[in-house]
C-alpha positions as CSV (number, residue, x, y, z in Angstrom):
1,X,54.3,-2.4,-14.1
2,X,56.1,-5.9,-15.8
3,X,52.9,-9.0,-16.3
4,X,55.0,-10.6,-13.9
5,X,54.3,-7.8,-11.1
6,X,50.8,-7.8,-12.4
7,X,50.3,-11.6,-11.4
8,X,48.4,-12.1,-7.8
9,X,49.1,-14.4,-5.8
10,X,45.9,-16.8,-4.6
11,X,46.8,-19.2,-2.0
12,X,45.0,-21.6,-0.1
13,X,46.1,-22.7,3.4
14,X,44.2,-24.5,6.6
15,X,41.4,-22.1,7.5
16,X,40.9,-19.4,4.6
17,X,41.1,-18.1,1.2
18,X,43.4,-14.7,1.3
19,X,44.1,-12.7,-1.6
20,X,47.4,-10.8,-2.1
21,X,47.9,-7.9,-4.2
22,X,50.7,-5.5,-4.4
23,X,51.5,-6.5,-1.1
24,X,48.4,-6.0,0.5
25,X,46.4,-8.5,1.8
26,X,42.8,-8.7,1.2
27,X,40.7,-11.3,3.5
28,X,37.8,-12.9,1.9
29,X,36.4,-13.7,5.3
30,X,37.1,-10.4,6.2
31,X,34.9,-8.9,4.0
32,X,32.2,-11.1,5.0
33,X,32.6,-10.3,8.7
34,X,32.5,-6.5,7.5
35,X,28.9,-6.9,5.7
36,X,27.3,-8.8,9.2
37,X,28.8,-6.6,11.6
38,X,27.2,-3.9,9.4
39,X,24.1,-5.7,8.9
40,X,24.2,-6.9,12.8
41,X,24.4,-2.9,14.2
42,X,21.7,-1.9,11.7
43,X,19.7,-4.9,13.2
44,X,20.0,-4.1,16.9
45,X,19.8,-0.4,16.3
46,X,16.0,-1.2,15.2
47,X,15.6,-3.6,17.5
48,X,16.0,-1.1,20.3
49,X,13.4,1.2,18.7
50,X,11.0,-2.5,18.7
51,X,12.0,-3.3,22.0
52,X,10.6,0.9,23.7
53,X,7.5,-0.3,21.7
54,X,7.5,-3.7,23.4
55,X,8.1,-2.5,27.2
56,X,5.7,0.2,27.0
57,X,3.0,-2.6,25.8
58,X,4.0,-4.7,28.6
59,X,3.9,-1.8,31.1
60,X,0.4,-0.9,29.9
61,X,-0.8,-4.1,30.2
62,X,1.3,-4.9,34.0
63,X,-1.1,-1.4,34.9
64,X,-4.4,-3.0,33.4
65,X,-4.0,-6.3,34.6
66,X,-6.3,-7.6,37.7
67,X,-4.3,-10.7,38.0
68,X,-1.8,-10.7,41.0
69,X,-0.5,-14.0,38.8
70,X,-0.4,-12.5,35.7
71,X,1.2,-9.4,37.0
72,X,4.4,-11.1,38.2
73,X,5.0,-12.9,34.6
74,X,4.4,-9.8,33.1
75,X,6.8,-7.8,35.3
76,X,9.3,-10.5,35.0
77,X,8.9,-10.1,30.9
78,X,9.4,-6.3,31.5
79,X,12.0,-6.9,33.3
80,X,14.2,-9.4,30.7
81,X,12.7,-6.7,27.8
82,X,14.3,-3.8,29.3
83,X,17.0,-5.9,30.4
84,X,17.5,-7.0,26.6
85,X,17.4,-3.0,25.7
86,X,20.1,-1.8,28.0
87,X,22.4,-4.6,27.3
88,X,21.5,-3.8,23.3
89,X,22.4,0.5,24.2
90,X,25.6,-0.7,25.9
91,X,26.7,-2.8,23.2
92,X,25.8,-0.3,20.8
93,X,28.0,2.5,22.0
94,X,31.2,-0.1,24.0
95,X,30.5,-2.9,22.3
96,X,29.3,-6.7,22.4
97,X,31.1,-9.3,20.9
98,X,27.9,-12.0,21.0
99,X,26.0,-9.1,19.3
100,X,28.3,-8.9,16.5
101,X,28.8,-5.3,17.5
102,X,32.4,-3.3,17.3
103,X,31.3,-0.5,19.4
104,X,32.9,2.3,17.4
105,X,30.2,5.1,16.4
106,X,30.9,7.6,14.1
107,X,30.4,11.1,14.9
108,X,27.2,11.4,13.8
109,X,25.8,8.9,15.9
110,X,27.7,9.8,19.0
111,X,26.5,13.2,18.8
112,X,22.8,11.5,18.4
113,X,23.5,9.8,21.7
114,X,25.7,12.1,23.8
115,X,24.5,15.7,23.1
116,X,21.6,17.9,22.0
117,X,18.9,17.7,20.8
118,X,18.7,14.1,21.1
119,X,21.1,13.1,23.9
120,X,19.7,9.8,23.3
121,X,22.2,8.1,26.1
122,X,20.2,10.3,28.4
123,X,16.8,9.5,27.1
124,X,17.6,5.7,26.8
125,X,18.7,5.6,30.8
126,X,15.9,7.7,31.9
127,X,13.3,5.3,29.8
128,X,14.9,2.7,31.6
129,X,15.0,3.5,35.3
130,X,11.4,4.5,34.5
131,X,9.9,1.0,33.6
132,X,12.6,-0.6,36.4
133,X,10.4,1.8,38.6
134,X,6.8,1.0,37.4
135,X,8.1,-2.6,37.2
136,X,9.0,-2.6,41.3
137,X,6.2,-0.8,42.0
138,X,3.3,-2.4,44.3
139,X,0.4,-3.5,42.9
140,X,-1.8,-0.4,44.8
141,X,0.8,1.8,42.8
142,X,0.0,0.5,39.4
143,X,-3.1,2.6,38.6
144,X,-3.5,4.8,35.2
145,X,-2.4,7.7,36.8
146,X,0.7,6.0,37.6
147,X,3.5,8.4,36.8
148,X,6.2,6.0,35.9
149,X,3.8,4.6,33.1
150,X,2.8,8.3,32.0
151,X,6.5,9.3,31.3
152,X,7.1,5.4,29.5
153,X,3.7,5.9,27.0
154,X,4.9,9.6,26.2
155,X,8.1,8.7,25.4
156,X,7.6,5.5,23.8
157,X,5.3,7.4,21.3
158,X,6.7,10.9,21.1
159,X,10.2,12.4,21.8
160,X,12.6,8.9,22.7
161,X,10.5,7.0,19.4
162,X,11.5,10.3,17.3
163,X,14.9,9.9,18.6
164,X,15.3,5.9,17.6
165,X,13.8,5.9,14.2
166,X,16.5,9.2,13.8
167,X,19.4,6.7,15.0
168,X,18.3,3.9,13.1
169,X,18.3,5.7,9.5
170,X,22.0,7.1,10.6
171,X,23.0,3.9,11.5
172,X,22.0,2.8,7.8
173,X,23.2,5.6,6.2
174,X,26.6,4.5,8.0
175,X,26.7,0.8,7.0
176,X,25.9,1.8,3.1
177,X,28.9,4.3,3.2
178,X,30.9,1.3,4.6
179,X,29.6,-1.0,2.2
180,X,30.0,0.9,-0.3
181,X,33.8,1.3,0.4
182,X,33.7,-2.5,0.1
183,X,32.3,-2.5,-2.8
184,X,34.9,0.0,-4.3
185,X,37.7,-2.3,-3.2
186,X,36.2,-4.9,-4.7
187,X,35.3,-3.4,-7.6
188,X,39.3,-2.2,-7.8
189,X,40.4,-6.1,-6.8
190,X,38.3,-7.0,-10.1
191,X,39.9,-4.4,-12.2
192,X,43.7,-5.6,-11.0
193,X,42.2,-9.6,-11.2
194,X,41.3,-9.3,-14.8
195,X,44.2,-7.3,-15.7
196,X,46.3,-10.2,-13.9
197,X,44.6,-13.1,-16.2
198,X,45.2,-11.6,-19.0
199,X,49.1,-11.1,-18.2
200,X,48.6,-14.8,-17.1
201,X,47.8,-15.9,-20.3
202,X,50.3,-13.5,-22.2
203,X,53.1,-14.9,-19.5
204,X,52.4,-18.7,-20.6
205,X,52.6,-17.9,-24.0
206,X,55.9,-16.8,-23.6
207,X,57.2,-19.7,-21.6
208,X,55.2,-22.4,-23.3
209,X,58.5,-23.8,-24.6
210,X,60.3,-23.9,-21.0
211,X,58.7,-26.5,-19.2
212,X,59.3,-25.5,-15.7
213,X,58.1,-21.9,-16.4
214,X,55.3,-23.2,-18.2
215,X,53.8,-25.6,-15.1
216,X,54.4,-22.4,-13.0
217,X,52.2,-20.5,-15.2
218,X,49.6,-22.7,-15.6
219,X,49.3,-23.6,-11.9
220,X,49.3,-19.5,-11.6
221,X,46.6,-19.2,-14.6
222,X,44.0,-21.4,-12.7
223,X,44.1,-19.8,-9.7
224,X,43.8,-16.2,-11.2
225,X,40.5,-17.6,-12.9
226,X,39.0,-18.6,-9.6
227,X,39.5,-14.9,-8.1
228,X,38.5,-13.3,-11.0
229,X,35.6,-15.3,-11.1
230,X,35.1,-14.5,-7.0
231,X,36.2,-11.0,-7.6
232,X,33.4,-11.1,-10.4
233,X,30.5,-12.3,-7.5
234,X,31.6,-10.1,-5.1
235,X,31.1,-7.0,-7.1
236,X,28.1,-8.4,-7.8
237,X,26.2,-9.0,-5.7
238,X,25.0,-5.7,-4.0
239,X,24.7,-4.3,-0.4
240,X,20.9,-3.3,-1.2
241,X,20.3,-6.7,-1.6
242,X,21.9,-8.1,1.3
243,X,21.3,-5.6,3.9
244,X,17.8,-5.4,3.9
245,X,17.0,-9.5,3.6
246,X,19.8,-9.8,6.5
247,X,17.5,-7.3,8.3
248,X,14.6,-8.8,7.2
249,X,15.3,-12.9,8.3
250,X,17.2,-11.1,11.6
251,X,13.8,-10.4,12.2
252,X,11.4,-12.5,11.4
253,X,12.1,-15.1,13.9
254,X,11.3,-12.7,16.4
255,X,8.2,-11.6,14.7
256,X,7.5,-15.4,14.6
257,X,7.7,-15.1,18.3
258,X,5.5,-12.3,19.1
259,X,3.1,-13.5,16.7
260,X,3.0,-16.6,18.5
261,X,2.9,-15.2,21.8
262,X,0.1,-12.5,20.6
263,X,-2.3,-15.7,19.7
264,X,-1.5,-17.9,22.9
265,X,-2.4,-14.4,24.6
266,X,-5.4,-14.1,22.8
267,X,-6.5,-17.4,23.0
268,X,-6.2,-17.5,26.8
269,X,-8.1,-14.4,27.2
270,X,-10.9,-16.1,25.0
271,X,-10.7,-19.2,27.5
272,X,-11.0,-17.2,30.6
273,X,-13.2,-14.6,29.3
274,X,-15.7,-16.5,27.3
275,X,-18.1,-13.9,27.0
276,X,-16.2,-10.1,26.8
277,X,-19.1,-8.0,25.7
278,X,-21.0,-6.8,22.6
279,X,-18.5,-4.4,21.5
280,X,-15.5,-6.8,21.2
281,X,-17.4,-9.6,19.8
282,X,-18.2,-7.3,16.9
283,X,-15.0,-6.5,17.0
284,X,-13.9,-10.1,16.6
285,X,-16.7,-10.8,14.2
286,X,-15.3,-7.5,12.2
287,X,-11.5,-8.9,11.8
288,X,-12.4,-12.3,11.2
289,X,-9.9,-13.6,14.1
290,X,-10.1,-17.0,13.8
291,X,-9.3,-16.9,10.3
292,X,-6.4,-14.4,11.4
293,X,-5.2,-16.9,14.1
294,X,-5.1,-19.6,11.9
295,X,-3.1,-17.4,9.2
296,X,-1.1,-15.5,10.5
297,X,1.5,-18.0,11.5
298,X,1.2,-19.2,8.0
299,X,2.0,-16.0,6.7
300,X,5.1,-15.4,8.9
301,X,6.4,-19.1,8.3
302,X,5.7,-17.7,4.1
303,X,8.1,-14.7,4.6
304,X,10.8,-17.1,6.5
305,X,10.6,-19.3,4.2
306,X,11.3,-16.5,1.2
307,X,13.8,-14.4,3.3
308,X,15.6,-17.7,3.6
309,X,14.8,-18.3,-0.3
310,X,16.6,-15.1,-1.2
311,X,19.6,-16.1,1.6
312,X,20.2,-19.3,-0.4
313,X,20.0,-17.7,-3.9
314,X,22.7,-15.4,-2.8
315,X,24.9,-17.4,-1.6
316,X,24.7,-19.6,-5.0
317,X,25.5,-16.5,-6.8
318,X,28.6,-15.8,-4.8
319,X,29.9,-19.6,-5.2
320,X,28.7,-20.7,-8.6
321,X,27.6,-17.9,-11.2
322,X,27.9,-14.2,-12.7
323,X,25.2,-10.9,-11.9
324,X,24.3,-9.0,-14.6
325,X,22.8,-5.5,-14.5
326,X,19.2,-6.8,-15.9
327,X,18.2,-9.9,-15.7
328,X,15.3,-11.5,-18.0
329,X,13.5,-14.4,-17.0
330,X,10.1,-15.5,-18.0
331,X,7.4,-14.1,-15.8
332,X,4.2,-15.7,-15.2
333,X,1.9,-12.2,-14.9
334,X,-1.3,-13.7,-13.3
335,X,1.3,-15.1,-10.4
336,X,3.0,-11.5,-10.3
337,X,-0.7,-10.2,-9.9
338,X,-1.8,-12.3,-7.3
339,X,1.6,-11.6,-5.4
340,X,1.0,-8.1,-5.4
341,X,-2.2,-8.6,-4.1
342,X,-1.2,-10.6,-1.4
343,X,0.9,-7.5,-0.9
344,X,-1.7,-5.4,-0.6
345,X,-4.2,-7.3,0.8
346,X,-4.6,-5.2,4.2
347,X,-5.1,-2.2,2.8
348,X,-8.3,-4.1,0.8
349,X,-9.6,-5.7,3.7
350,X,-12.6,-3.9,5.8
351,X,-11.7,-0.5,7.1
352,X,-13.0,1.9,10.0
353,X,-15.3,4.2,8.1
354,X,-15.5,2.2,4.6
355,X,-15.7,-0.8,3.6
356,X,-13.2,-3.6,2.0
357,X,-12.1,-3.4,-1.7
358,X,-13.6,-6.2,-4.2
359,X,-11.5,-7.2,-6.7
360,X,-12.8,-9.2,-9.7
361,X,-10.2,-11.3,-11.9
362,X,-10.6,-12.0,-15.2
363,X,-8.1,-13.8,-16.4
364,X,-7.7,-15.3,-19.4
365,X,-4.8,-18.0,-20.7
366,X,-1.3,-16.3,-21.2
367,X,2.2,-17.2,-22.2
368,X,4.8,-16.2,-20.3
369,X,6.5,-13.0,-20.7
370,X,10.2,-12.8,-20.8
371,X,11.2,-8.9,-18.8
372,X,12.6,-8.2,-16.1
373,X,10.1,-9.8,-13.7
374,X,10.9,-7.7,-10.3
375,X,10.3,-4.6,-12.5
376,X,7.0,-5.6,-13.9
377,X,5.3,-6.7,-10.4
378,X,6.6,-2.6,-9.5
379,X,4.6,-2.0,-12.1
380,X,1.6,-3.5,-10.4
381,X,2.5,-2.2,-7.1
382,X,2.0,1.0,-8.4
383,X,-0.9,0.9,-10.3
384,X,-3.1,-1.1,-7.6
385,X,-1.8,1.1,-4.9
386,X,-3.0,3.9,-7.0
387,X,-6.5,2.5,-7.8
388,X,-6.6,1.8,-4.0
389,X,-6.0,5.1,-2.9
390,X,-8.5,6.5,-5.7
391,X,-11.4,4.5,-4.6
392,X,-10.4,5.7,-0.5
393,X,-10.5,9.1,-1.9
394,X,-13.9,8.6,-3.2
395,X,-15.4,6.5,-0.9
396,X,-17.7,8.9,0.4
397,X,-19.2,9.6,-3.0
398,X,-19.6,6.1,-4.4
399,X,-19.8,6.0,-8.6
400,X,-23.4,5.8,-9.0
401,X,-24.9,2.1,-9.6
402,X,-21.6,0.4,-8.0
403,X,-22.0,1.3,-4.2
404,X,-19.1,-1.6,-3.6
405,X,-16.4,0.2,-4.3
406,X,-14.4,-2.4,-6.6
407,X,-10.9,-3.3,-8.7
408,X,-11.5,-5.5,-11.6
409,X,-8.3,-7.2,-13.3
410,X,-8.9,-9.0,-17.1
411,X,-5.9,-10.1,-19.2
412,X,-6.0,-11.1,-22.3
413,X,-3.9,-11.8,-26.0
414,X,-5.6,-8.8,-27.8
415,X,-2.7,-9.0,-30.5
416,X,0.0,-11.1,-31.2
417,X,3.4,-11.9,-29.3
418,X,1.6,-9.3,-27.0
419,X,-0.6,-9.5,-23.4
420,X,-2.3,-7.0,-22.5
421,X,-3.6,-6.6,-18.9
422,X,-6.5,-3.8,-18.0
423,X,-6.8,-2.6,-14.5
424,X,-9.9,-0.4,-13.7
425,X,-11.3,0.6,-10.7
426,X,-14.8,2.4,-10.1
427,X,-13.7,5.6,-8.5
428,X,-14.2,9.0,-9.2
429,X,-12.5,9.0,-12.4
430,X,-9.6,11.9,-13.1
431,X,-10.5,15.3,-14.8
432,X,-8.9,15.8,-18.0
433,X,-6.2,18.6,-17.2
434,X,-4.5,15.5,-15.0
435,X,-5.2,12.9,-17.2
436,X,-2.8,15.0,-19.6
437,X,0.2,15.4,-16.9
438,X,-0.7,11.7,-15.5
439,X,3.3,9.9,-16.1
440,X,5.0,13.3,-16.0
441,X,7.9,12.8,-13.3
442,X,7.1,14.0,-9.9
443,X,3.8,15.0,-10.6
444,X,1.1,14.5,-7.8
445,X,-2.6,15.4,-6.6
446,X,-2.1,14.0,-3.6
447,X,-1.6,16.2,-0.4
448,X,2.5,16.9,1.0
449,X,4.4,13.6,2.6
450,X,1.6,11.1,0.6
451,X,2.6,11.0,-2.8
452,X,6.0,11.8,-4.7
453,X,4.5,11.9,-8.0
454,X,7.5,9.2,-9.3
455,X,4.8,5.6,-9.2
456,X,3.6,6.3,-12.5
457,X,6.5,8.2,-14.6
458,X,8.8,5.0,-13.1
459,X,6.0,2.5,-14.5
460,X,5.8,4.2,-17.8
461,X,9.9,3.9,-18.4
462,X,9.6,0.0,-17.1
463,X,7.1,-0.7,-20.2
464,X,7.3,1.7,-22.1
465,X,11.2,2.3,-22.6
466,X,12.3,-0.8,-21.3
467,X,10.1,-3.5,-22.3
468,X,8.7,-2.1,-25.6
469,X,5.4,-2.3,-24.7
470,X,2.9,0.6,-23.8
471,X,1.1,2.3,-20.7
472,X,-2.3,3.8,-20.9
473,X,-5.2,5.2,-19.0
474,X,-8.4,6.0,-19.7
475,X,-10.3,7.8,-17.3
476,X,-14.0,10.5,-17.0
477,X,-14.9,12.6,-14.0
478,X,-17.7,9.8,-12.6
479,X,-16.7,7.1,-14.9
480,X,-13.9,5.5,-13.1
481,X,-10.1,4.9,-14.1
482,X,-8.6,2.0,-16.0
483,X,-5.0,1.8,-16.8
484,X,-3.8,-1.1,-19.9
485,X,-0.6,-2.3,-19.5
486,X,0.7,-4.2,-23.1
487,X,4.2,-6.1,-23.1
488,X,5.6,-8.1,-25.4
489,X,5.7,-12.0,-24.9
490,X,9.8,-11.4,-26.0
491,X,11.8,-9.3,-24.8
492,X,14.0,-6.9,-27.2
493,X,17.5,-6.8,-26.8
494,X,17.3,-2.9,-27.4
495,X,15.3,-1.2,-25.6
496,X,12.5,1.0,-27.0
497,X,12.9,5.0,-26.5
498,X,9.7,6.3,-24.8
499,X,9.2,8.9,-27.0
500,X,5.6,9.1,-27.0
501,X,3.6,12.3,-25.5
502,X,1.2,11.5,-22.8
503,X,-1.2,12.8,-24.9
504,X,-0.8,9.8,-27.2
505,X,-0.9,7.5,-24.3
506,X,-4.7,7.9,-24.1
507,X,-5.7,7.2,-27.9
508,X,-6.9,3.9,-26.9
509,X,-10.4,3.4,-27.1
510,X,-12.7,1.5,-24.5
């Protein structure tokens, strides 16, 4: 192949950017329209499995309600819900232009909804002429007993649930195999894009002395920058990252919705029913509701606002700069602990049968660490998650003299262009013969389907082998667990082999 044949051709005209290589034409707004359809099936495909959740709520409640008022605003909600979820099934399988949906299953998924076991299809219509029955249905009819409302709780919760979530994860499995097609191709456009500047370059060096060749070659050279430079982007910027935060803000603002409608619910039922009995105003008293009420919405506009965050810094990375495979930027640690914790702040909170998890900080006043931030708050996750599920393990037992079962956090500058941060909890402890096997990969003490035995082997290769810095526990049978986590304030451009037995992890002293 002559540089000349090489070259690509990037043209602008009225409405779009194409690129044209080897005689084929590669759409840039194509591909864009590819990664939302895919993003937009994924999307609907859960929010059918929300929505059986949703109707058989609002059938629940149609049954409990006393109301003859209430009762028609709830059946008309039904009605629009299960309205919202057959128009959602059709598009799926025929397609919906407003829903961004092509209608084109593959196999897999029409076998999931057109033959056994699942027959979906069949479950789907039957779900539906069941709550269009309990939703026409007088109000004499709408007892407990009510069959209509049996057949909607079973199946919202057992076999048609079972079904979804199985629909959903092919639906995924689908759109990354598509996306990752893109990818290829794009990875493949870069490959030719680069290989086309470069004959760019050698092309005007040849005809630097012919003017009219030259102007040709320059005008040609500029434009191959721009789509290697867009070829560059593309590649990447990921499908894992934007699938899941095009899920994520799809949903939200309907999360926003039932959130809101959830409170105004609530609230009315505290206006009408002022006084609803000992048991719920424990209840209340138990979950702290008003403090719930008044958070919650803050909380949800907090994850818009991120999942639009991420949106944004996406989108900057696809006009204006280069990905690289890891990328280091100062982390402020106390901010990626309290993060986590926010994280993980429901599983601390109050509990049937035990109560919630204190945690103490101790922090003292750190630099900032320069790692690969989104890899060192994992390392967090995993470690708090861990101490968690240590003291719920040994909750019945408390560690004697420390009843409230507790996580205490300290960091510190024990040494140097080092911090070192110390998480202990006061749980049972772990018995030596673990200790020793503690960050071997996949091993686990916890029961089948809870643990994978990968949190802590993964957290030792972030520090250890990829930071430089080291990962160690200390831990008796009745004395508790406490894991220090020691990175260096800058980072090493090589990274540091982790060598070390976990044996010699646990030489540190308290």
């Amino acid at each position: 192949m002559t540089a000349k044949n090489l070259l690509h051709v990037f043209r602008r005209d009225s409405r779009e950017k194409v690129i044209v290589l080897e005689n084929t034409m590669y759409s840039i707004s194509e591909i864009s329209m590819a990664r939302e359809i895919s993003a937009a099936v994924v999307n609907v495909s859960g929010r059918q499995r929300m929505l059986s959740q949703r109707t058989a709520f609002f059938c629940l409640r149609l049954v409990c309600s006393q109301n003859s008022a209430e009762r028609e605003k709830l059946r008309s909600e039904l009605l629009d819900a299960i309205s919202l979820m057959e128009k959602s099934h059709k598009g799926l399988i025929e397609g919906d232009p407003s829903l961004k949906l092509p209608g084109k299953p593959s196999k897999a998924v029409k076998a999931m909804y057109f033959e056994p076991p699942l027959n979906l299809d069949r479950q789907l219509r039957e779900y539906i002429r069941e709550v269009r029955a309990l939703a026409a249905a007088t109000d004499a009819e709408l007892t407990k007993d009510n069959p209509h409302l049996s057949y909607i709780l079973n199946a919202a919760s057992t076999e048609l649930l079972a079904a979804m979530d199985a629909v959903v994860s092919q639906y995924q499995k689908d759109s990354e195999a598509q996306q990752q097609a893109l990818d290829r191709n794009q990875v493949e456009l870069l490959e030719h894009s680069c290989a086309a500047t470069a004959a760019a370059r050698s092309r005007a060096l040849e005809l630097q002395q012919a003017l009219r060749d030259l102007q040709e070659t320059q005008s040609l050279l500029i434009q191959s920058e721009k789509m290697s430079s867009l070829g560059m982007l593309l590649a990447g910027v990921a499908h894992e990252i934007n699938n899941p935060v095009t899920f994520i803000y799809g949903n939200l603002s309907h999360a926003i919705n039932y959130v809101s409608d959830l409170i105004e619910l609530l609230q009315l039922y505290q206006q009408r029913y002022p006084e609803p009995g000992s048991e719920i105003e424990e209840l209340i008293d138990s979950l702290e509701i008003d403090f719930v009420i008044e958070d919650l919405p803050k909380v949800m506009s907090s994850m818009k606002m991120g999942a639009e965050r991420i949106r944004q810094i996406v989108l900057s990375l696809r006009n204006f700069s280069r990905t690289n495979d890891v990328e280091i930027s100062p982390l402020n640690v106390h901010e990626g602990i309290e993060n986590t914790l926010l994280i993980l702040h429901n599983r601390l909170k109050p509990q049937p049968g035990r109560p919630g998890i204190q945690v103490v900080k101790e922090f003292g006043d750190l630099p900032l660490v320069e790692c690969c931030a989104g890899e060192v708050n994992q390392v967090f996750m995993n470690i708090l998650a861990n101490a968690i599920d240590a003291l719920e393990e040994g909750m019945a037992v408390p560690a004697p003299g420390c009843p409230t079962p507790t996580i205490r956090i300290r960091t510190e500058v024990l040494r140097p262009d080092f911090v070192t941060v110390r998480i202990a909890d006061n749980g049972p402890g772990i018995e030596p013969e673990v200790l020793r096997r503690l960050f071997d990969p996949f091993f686990t003490t916890k029961p089948a389907g809870k643990g994978t035995g990968l949190g802590l082997s993964i957290s030792f290769q972030i520090v250890v082998a990829k930071h430089g810095g080291t990962l160690q526990c200390l831990s008796e049978p009745g004395q508790g667990t406490e894991f220090w986590i020691e990175l260096p304030v800058r980072h090493s451009p090589s990274p540091v082999p982790a060598t070390e037995s976990q044996s010699n992890q646990l030489s540190l002293r308290r």
